[in-house]
ROSEZA-779784 format. One record per residue (C-alpha): residue in one letter; x, y, z; residue number from 0. Coordinates in steps of 0.05 Angstrom, whole numbers. Example, Ala and Ser with C-alpha at 12.3 -4.5 7.8 and 13.67 -1.06 7.14 Angstrom:
2
R   residuo        X        Y        Z   num
R         A      246      -90      156     0
R         S      273      -21      143     1
This chain:
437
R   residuo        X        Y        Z   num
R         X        0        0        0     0
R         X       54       49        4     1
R         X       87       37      -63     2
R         X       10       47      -82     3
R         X       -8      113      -38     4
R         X       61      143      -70     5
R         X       49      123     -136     6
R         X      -12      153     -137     7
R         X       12      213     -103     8
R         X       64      221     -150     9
R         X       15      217     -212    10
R         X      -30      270     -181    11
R         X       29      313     -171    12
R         X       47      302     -237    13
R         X      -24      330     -262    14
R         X      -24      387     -213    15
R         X       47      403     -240    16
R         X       16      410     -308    17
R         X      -49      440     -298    18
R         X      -19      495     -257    19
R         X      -17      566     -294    20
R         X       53      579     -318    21
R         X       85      634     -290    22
R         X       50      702     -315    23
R         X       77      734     -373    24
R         X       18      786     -388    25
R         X       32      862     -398    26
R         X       31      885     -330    27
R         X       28      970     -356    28
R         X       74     1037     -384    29
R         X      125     1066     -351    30
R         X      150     1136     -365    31
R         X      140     1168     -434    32
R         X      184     1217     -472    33
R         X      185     1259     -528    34
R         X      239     1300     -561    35
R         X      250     1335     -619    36
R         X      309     1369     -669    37
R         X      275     1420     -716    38
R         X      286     1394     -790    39
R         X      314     1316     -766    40
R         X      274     1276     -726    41
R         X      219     1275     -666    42
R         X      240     1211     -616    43
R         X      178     1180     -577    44
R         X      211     1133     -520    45
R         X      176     1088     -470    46
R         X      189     1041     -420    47
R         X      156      986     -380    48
R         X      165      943     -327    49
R         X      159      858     -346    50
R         X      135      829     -409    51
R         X      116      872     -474    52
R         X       48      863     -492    53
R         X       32      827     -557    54
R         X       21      889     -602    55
R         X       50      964     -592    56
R         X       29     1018     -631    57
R         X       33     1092     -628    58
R         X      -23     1145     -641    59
R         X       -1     1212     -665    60
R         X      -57     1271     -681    61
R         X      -31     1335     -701    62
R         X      -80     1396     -697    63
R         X     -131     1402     -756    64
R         X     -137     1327     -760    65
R         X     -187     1283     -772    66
R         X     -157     1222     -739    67
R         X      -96     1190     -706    68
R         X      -29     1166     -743    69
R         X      -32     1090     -714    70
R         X       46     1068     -725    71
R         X       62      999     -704    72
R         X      120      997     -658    73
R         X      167      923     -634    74
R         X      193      932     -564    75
R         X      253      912     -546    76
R         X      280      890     -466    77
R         X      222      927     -435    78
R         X      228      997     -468    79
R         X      208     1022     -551    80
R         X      218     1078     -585    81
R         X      196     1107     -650    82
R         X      234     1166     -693    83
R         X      195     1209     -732    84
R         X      240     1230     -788    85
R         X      211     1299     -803    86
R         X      271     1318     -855    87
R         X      236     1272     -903    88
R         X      160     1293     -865    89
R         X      161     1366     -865    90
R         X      131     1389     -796    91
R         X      109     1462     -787    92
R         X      147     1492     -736    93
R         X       94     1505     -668    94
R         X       60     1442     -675    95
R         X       36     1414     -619    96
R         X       25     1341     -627    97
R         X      -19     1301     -581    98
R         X        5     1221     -570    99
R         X      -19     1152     -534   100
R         X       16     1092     -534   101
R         X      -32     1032     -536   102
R         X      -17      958     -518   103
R         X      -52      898     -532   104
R         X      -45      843     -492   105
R         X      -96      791     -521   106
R         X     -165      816     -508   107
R         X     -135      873     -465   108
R         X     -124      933     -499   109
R         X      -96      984     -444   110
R         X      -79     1059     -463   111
R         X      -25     1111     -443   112
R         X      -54     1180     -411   113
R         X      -36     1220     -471   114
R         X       18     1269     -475   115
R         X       40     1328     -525   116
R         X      103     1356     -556   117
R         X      112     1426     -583   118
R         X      157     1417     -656   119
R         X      197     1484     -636   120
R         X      246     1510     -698   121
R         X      300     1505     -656   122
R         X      348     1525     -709   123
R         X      421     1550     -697   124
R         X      419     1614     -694   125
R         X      359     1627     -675   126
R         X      353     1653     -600   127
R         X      280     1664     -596   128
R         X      242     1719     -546   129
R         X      174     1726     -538   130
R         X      118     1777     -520   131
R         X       47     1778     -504   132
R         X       12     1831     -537   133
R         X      -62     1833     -538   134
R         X      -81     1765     -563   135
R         X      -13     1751     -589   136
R         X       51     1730     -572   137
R         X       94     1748     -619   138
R         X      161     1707     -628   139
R         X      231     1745     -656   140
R         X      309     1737     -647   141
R         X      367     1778     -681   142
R         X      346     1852     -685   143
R         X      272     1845     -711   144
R         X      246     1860     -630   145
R         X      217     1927     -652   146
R         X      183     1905     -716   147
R         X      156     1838     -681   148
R         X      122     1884     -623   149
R         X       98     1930     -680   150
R         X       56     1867     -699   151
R         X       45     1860     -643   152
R         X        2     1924     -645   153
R         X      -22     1915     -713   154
R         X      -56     1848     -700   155
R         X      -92     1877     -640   156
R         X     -126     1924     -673   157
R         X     -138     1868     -736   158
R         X     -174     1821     -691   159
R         X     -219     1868     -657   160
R         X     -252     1892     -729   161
R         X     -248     1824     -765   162
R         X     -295     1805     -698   163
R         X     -339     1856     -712   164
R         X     -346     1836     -783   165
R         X     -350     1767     -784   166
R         X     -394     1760     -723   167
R         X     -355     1721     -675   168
R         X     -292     1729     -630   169
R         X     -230     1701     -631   170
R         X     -220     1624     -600   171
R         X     -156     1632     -574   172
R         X      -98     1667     -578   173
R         X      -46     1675     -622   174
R         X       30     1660     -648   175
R         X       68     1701     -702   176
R         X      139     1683     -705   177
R         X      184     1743     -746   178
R         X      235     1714     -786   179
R         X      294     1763     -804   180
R         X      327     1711     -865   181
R         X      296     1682     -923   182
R         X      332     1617     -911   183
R         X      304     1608     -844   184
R         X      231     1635     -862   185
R         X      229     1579     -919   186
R         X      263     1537     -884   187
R         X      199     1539     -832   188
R         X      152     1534     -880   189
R         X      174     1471     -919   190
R         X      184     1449     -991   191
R         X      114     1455    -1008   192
R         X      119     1534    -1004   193
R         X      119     1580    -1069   194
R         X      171     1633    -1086   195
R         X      131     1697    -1067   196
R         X      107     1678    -1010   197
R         X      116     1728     -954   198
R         X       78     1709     -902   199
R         X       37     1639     -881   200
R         X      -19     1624     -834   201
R         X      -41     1559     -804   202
R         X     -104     1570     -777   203
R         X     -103     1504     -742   204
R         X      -41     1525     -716   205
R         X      -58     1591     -693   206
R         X       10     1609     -723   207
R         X       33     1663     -775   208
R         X       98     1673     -799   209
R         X      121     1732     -831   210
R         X      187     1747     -863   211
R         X      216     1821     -854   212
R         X      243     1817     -935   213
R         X      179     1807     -963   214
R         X      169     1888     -970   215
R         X      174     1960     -937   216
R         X      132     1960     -865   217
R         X       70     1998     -889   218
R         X       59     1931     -937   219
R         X       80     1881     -876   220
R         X       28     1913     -830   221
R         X      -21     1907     -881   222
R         X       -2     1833     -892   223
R         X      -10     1826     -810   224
R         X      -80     1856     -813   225
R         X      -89     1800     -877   226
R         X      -57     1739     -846   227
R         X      -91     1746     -770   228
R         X     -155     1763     -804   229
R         X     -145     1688     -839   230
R         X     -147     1666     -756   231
R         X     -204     1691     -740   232
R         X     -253     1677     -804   233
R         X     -228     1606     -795   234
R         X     -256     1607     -715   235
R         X     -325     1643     -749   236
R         X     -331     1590     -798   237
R         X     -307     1524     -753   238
R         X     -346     1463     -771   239
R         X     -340     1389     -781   240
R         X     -363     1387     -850   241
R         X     -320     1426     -894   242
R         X     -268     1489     -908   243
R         X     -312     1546     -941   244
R         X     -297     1571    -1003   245
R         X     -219     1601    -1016   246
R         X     -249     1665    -1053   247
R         X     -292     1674     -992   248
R         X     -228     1672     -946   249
R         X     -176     1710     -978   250
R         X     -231     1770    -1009   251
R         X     -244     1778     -936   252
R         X     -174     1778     -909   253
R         X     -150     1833     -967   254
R         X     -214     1867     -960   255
R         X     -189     1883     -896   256
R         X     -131     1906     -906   257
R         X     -166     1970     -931   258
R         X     -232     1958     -917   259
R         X     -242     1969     -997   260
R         X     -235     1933    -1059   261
R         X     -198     1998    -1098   262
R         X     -136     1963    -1138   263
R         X     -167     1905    -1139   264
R         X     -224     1919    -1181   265
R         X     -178     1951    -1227   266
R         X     -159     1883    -1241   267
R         X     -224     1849    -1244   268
R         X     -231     1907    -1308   269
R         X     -170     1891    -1343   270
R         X     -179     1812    -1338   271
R         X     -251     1820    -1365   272
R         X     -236     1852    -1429   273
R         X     -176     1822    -1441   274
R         X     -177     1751    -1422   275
R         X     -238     1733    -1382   276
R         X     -243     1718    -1305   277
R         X     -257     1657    -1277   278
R         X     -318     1618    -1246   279
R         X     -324     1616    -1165   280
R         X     -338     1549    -1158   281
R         X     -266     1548    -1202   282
R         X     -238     1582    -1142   283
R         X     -270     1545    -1081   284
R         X     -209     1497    -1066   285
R         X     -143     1526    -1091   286
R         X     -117     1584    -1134   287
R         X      -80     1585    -1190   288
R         X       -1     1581    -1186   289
R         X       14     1632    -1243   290
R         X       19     1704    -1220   291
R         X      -20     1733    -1263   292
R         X      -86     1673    -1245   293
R         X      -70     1680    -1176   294
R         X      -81     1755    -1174   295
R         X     -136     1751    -1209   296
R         X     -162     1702    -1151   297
R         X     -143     1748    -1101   298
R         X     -189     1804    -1140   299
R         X     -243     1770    -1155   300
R         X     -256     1750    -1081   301
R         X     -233     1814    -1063   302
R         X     -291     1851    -1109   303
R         X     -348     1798    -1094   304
R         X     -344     1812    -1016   305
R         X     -343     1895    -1033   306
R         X     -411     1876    -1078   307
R         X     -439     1834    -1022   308
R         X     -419     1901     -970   309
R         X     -453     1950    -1010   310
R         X     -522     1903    -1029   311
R         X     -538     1867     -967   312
R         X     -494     1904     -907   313
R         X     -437     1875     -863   314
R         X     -492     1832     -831   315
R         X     -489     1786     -889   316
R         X     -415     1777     -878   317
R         X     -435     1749     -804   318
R         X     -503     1713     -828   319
R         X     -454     1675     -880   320
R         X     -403     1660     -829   321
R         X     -467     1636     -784   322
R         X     -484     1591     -837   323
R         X     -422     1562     -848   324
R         X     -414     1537     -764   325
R         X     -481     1504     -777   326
R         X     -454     1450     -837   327
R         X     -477     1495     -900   328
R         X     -446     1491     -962   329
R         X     -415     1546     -997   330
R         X     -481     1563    -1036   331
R         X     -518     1557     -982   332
R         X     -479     1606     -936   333
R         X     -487     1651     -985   334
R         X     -561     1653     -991   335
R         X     -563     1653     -919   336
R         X     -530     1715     -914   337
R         X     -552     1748     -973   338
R         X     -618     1717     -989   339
R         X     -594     1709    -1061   340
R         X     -582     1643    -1097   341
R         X     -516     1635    -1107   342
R         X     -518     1622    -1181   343
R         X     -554     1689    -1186   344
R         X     -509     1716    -1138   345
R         X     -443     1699    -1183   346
R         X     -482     1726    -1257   347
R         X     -491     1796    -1219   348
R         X     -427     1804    -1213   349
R         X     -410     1775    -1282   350
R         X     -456     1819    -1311   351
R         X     -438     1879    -1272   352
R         X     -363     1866    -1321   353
R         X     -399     1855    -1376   354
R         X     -370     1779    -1384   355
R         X     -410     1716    -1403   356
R         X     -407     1675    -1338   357
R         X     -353     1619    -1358   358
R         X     -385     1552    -1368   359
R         X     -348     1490    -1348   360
R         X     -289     1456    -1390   361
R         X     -318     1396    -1423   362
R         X     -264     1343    -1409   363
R         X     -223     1308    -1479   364
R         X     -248     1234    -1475   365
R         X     -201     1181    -1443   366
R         X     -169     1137    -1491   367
R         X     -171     1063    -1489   368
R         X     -116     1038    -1449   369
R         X      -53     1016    -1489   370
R         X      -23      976    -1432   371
R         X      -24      893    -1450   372
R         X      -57      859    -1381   373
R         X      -43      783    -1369   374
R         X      -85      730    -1380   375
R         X     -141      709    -1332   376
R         X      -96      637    -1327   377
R         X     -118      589    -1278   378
R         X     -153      596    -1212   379
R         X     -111      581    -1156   380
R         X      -46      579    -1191   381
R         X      -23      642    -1168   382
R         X       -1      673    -1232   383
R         X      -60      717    -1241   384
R         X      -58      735    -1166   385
R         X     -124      697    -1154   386
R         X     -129      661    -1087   387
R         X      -98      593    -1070   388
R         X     -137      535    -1067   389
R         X      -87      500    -1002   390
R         X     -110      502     -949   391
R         X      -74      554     -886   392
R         X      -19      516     -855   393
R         X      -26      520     -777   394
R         X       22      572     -739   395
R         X       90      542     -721   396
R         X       79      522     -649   397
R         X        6      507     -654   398
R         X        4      430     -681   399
R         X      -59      421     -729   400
R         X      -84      489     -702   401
R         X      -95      472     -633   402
R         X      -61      519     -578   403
R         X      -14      486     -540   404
R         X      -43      494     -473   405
R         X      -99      466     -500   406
R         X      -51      396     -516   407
R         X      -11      403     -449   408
R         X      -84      398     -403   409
R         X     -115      342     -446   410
R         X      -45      306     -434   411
R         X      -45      314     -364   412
R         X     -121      292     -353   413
R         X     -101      229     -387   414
R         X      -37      214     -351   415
R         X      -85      226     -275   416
R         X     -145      177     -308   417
R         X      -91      123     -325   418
R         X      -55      121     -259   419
R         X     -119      123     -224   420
R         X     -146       66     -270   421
R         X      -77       25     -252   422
R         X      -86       44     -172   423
R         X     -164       22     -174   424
R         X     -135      -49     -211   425
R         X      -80      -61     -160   426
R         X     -127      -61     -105   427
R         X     -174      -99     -140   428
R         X     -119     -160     -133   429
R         X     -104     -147      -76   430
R         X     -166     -159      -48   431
R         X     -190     -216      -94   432
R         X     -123     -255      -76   433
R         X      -96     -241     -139   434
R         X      -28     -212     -113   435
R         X       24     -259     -119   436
């Protein structure tokens, strides 16, 4: 009976060995987060964490003015990850403040980071930035530009207090202008993506303008501040999750106030009409033309429709357009919101009013049939056509047949318990019939 009780004993041990849960190895949370950044190289995300990675890392960037994360896919390695951003490939606007969250998944667990933000600062040599706050600005200079930047300073002020009162609403927030003194380093803050004459850029998602003291004397650089914060404020009055308004609409409104007049601009509007034509506002909704000459036509045009709009239906329409546009309506519909005009009949007024034809659309040349040779369909399942496989999925290495393993090691161990209890329950069966030798 002994060699019985520990033979038994031994074979439950045996099962209790392999039925008991092997030693955890689940994601057991973050530890700290980090985030730096070299203007024009690279923003570095590190984390770290205490035991086991989980099974999947990813990181989720959102920038301002986005609709949704960046999900990146990052592999840990001994308990800490990182992921480099390579922004001198990925042009970054300098005074971006990005928003991020690590998020682990851990087989049905998906646990979250509290999320965190880094400010992209142009961090330049060279460039030994001061700051003010004046009025709802902060305005942002090094070198020698100090009394110029405050004069902005001043300037936008007085900008944002009458582009309120003519669009309606007030400002959401306040605001950055950074003064650059070279052209290298204002281009060089702008990106790839800017054109040659630019001298000055807002991001309204931003809240940013940058201005560039070589783009012309001060009297035209103030009027450019006036233009560029006005950009800041139409796009608070006109916020919503629909869609941007209409380009004409923005920029008319921003030169308009510059002056609070179309004069020079309708001078071109004249000279385009009889001598080449002008061009159709729904032409002019998304983006302007890159020639010169086109885009100061665009300029004009918008410039001269929001004078026309003035003088009809008041400076309420201005607001009861930008009203329109926070509620979802579309560019036509603003319009006849605020003016109580169709927009079609809105846009021949003023056509007429040049004595032009309103241009029609540009009927599209026919697409030719393709010249390219395509493979043959082949045979299904072959591969060569890139039509599915008819084999069948071979299980994951480590999981025989498709079974999990765990699955294997607890149907092993219940057999090895049943068999030495079936051999116990037979030995004493012998024993007691006289069997035993």
């Amino acid at each position: 009976m002994g060699r019985l009780s520990a033979l038994v004993a031994s074979g439950i041990a045996l099962g209790l060995v392999l039925l008991a849960p092997a030693p955890t190895t689940a994601f057991d949370g973050f530890g700290s987060s980090t985030a730096t950044s070299t203007y024009g190289e690279e923003i570095r995300f590190d984390l770290e964490f205490d035991g086991p990675a989980p099974d999947r890392l990813e990181l989720l960037i959102r920038t301002p003015g986005s609709e949704a994360s960046l999900v990146v896919p990052v592999t840990p390695s001994a308990g800490e990850a990182e992921y480099v951003w390579d922004t001198s490939v990925d042009h970054v606007t300098p005074n971006t403040l990005i928003t991020y969250t690590w998020r682990a998944t851990d087989g049905d667990d998906v646990t979250t980071s509290t999320p965190a933000t880094i400010r992209y600062v142009d961090d330049r040599p060279g460039l030994d930035w001061r700051s003010a706050r004046l009025g709802e600005a902060t305005v942002h200079w090094y070198g020698g530009a100090e009394q110029q930047a405050r004069r902005f300073g001043e300037v936008s002020a007085d900008a944002v207090a009458q582009a309120e009162e003519l669009l309606g609403t007030e400002l959401a927030g306040p605001v950055d202008v950074f003064v650059y003194v070279s052209e290298d380093d204002f281009f060089g803050a702008l990106g790839p993506g800017a054109r040659e004459w630019t001298g000055a850029a807002t991001y309204p998602e931003l809240r940013t303008i940058f201005m560039w003291l070589g783009g012309g004397s001060g009297a035209y650089l103030e009027n450019t501040m006036v233009h560029e914060v006005t950009h800041v404020v139409f796009g608070d009055a006109t916020a919503n999750s629909f869609h941007e308004p209409a380009t004409w609409l923005n920029e008319g409104i921003a030169t308009w106030s510059e002056s609070h007049s179309d004069d020079g601009e309708r001078q071109t509007v004249e000279s385009e009409a009889s001598d080449h034509g002008l061009f159709a506002f729904d032409a002019l909704s998304e983006r302007f033309p890159v020639d010169s000459r086109g885009a100061l036509l665009a300029y004009a045009q918008g410039t001269t429709m929001v004078q026309r709009i003035i003088d009809r239906y008041g400076t309420d329409a201005i607001a009861a357009i930008m009203a329109a546009y926070r509620d979802g309506a579309s560019d036509a519909e603003a319009l006849e919101a605020g003016t109580g005009v169709a927009a079609p009949d809105l846009y021949a007024g003023f056509f007429a009013a040049f004595d032009v034809d309103p241009p029609m659309p540009v009927t599209p040349d026919p697409i030719l049939p393709s010249d390219v040779d395509r493979p043959g369909a082949g045979t299904p399942g072959d591969g060569g056509d890139g039509s599915r496989s008819s084999v069948a999925p071979q299980p994951a290495p480590g999981e025989p047949n498709g079974q999990d393993v765990s699955d294997g090691l607890i149907l092993a161990a219940l057999l090895v318990m049943i068999g030495i209890a079936a051999f116990g329950a037979a030995v004493v069966r012998r024993r007691t019939s006289g069997d035993e030798p």
